[in-house]
C-alpha positions as CSV (number, residue, x, y, z in Angstrom):
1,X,-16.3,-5.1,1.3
2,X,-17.5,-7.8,3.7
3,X,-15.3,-10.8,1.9
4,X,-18.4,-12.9,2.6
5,X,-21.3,-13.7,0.7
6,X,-24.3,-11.8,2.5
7,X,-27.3,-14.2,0.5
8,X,-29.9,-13.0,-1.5
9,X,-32.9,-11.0,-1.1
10,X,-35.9,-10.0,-2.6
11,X,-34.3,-7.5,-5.1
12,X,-30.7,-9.1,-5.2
13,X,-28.1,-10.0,-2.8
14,X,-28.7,-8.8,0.3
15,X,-25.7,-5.9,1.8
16,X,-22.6,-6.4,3.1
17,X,-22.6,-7.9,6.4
18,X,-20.9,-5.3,8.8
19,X,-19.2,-8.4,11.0
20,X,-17.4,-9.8,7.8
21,X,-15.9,-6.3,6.7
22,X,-14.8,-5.3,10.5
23,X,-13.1,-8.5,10.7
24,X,-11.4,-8.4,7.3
25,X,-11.1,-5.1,5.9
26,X,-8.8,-3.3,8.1
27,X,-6.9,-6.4,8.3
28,X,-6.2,-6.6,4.4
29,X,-5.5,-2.7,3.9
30,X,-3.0,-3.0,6.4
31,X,-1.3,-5.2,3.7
32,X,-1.5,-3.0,1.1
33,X,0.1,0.5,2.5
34,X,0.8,1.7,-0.9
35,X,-2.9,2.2,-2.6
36,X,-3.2,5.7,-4.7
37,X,-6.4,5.0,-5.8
38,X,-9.7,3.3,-4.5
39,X,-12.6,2.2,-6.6
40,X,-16.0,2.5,-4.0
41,X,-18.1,0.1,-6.8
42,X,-21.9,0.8,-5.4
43,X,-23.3,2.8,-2.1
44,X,-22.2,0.2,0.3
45,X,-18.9,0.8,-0.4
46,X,-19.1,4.5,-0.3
47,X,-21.0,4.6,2.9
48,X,-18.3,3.2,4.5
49,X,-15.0,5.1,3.2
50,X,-17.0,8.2,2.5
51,X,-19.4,8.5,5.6
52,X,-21.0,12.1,6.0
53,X,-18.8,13.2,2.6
54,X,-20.9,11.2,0.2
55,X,-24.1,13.0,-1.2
56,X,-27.4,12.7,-1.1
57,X,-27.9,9.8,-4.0
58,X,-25.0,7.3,-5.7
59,X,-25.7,9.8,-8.8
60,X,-24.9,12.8,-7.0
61,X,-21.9,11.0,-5.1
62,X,-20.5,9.7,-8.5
63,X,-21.3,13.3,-10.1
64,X,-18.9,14.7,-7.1
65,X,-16.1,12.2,-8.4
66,X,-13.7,14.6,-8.1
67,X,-14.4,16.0,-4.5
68,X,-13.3,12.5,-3.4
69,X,-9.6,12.3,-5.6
70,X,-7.1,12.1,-5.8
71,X,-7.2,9.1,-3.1
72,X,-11.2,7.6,-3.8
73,X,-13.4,7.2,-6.8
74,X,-17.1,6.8,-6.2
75,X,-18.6,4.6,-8.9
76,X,-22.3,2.8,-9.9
77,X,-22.6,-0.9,-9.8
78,X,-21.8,-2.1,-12.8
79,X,-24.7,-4.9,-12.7
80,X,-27.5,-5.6,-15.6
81,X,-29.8,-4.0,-13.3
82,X,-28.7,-0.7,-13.0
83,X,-28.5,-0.7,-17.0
84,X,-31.6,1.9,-16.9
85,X,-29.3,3.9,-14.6
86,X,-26.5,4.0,-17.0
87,X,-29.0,5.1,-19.8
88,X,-30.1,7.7,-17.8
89,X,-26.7,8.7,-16.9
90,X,-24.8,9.1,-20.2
91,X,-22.3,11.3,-18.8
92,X,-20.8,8.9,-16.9
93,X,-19.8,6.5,-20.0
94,X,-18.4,9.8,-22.1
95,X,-16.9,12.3,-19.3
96,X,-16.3,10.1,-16.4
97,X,-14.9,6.2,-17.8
98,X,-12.2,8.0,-19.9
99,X,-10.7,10.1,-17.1
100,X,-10.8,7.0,-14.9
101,X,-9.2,5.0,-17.2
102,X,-6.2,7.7,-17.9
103,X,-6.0,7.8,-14.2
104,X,-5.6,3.9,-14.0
105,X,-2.7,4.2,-16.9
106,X,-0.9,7.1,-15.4
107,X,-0.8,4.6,-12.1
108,X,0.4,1.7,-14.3
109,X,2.7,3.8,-15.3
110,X,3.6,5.3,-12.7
111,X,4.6,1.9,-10.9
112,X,6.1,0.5,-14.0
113,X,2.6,-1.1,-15.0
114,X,3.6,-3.5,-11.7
115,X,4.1,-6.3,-13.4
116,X,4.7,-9.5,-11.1
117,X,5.3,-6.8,-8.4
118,X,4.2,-6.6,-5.0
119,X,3.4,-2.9,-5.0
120,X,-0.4,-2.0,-5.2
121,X,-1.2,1.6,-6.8
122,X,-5.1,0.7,-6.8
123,X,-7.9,-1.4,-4.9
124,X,-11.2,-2.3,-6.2
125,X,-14.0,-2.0,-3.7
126,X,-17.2,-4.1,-4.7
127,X,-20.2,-3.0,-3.0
């Protein structure tokens, strides 16, 4: 989100730094008018493009998937350390992955897979 490395902290790298996505964010979407579909990978990222819309907890915001759609997709951070969270969550590998990835084909498809193209049908949003 921030394009910059924040450092680490105690439990991991610290969050983005709100300076490095003002000053690049904006900037970059405005490159890429034609996005169907945006990836929000961890809670920073759906802080910021969900604000007051996002739930209580990342599980309830991913739960709420589609409440988001067709234009956002809330998902965990796909890290080693939230492993126990994915255990815990087994819905989200059998219900939830398969949809997404169906929804990612139909856009390949959709924009003839894009191949060399400049059009973007998706963006990936890391925490």
């Amino acid at each position: 989100m921030g394009y910059c490395y924040p450092g680490r902290g105690r439990g991991g790298d610290l969050p983005p730094r709100r300076e490095c996505a003002d000053l690049w964010l904006d900037q970059l979407l405005t490159k890429l008018p034609s996005i169907e579909l945006t990836l929000l990978i961890g809670l920073h990222a759906q802080k910021h493009f969900l604000g007051r819309r996002r739930k209580a907890t990342l599980t309830d915001t991913v739960k709420a998937w589609a409440e988001f759609g067709p234009e956002y997709f809330p998902l965990p951070h796909p890290s080693a350390r939230n492993t126990p969270w994915f255990q815990r969550n087994p819905w989200f590998g059998l219900d939830l992955l398969p949809m997404l990835k169906g929804r990612i084909a139909d856009l390949g498809a959709h924009d003839g897979s894009n191949a060399g193209g400049s059009q973007q049908s998706f963006k990936i949003i890391p925490h």
